[in-house]
C-alpha positions in Angstrom: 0.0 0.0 0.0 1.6 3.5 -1.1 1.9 6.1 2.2 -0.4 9.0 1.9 2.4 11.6 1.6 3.5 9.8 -1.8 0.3 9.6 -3.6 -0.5 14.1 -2.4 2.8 14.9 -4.0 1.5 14.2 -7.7 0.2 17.2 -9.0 -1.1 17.5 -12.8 0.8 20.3 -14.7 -1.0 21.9 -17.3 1.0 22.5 -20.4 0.5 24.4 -23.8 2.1 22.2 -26.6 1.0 25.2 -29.1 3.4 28.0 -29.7 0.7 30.1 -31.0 -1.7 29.7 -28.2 1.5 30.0 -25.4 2.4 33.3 -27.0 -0.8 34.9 -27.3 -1.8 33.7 -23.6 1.2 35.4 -23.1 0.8 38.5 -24.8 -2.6 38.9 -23.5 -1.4 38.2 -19.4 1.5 40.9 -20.3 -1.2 43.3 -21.9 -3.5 43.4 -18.7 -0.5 43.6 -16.2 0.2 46.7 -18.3 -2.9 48.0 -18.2 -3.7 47.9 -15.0 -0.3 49.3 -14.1 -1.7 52.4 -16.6 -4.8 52.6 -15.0 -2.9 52.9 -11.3 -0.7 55.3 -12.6 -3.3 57.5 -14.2 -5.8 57.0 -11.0 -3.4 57.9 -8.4 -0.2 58.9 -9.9 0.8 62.2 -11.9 0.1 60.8 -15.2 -2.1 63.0 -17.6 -4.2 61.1 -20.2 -3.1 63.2 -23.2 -0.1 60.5 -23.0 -2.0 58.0 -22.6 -1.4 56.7 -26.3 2.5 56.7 -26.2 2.3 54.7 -23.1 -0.2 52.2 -24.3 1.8 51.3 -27.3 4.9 50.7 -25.4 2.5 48.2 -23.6 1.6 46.7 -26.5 5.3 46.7 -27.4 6.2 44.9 -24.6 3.0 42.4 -24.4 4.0 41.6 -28.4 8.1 41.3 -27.1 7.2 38.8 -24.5 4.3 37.0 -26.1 7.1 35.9 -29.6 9.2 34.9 -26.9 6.8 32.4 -25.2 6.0 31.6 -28.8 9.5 31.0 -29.9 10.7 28.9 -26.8 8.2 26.9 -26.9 8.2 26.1 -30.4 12.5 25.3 -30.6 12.8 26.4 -34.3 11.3 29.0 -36.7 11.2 31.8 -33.7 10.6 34.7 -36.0 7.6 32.3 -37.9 6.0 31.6 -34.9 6.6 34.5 -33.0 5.2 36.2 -36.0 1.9 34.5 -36.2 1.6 35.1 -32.9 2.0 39.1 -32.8 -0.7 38.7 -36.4 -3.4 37.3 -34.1 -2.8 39.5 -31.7 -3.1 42.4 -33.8 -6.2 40.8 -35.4 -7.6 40.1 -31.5 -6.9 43.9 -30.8 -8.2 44.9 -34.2 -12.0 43.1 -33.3 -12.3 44.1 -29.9 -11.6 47.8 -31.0 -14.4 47.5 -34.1 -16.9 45.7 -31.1 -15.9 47.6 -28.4 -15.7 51.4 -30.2 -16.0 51.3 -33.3 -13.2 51.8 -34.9 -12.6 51.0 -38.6 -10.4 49.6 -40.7 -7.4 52.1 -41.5 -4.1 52.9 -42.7 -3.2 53.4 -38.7 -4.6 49.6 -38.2 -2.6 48.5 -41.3 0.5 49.6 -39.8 -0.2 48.5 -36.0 -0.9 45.1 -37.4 2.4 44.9 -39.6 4.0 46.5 -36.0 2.2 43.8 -34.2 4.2 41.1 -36.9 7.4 42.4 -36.7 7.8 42.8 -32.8 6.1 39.4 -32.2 8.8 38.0 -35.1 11.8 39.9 -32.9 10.3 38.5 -29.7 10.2 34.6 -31.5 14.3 34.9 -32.8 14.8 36.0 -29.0 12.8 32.8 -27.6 14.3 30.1 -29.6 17.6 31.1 -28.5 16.4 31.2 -24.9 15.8 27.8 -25.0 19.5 26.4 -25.4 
């Protein structure tokens, strides 16, 4: 008979075997922790909301940075592939909740934050699979 101590000690890990859906998980935990950083900064710090914008793309900078590398490292080859599919659905993601949420249409300025999104998520997934060595 196994002692009691033995059989608590197993614990199920959960793992993402997709480097798409790891990176944008990650992009999207990074994207709230910056936003409610924002939000606590505007609310009780000196921050003025007519720089609000620069500060939210930096966010999404960062959200996009750290998303390829979850993306990258996870996937072991292909980092900038990956890591760029993952910043495109992201950008996509952002894209839909801002036509739901407020209306916003398609632009030249979504064009470019999309092909932004690409490229930083790309940079992020050539960081990631070297990470992993």
């Amino acid at each position: 008979m196994n002692p009691i101590h033995t059989m608590s000690t197993k614990v199920n890990q959960v793992r993402m075997t997709s480097p798409l859906l790891s990176g944008l998980v990650t992009s999207l935990a990074w994207l709230t922790a910056g936003t409610l950083i924002l939000s606590l900064f505007v609310t009780f710090g000196g921050m003025k909301e007519e720089s609000l914008p620069m500060y939210t793309y930096i966010v999404h900078g960062l959200s996009l940075l750290f998303g390829g590398i979850s993306a990258g490292k996870q996937a072991g080859h292909k980092g900038w592939y990956y890591g760029g599919l993952t910043g495109l659905l992201y950008g996509i993601f952002i894209f839909i909740v801002g036509f739901l949420g407020f209306d916003a249409g398609l632009s030249l300025n979504t064009l470019l934050m999309t092909v932004g999104s690409f490229l930083m998520g790309a940079l992020g997934g050539m960081f990631g699979v070297n990470l992993r060595k």
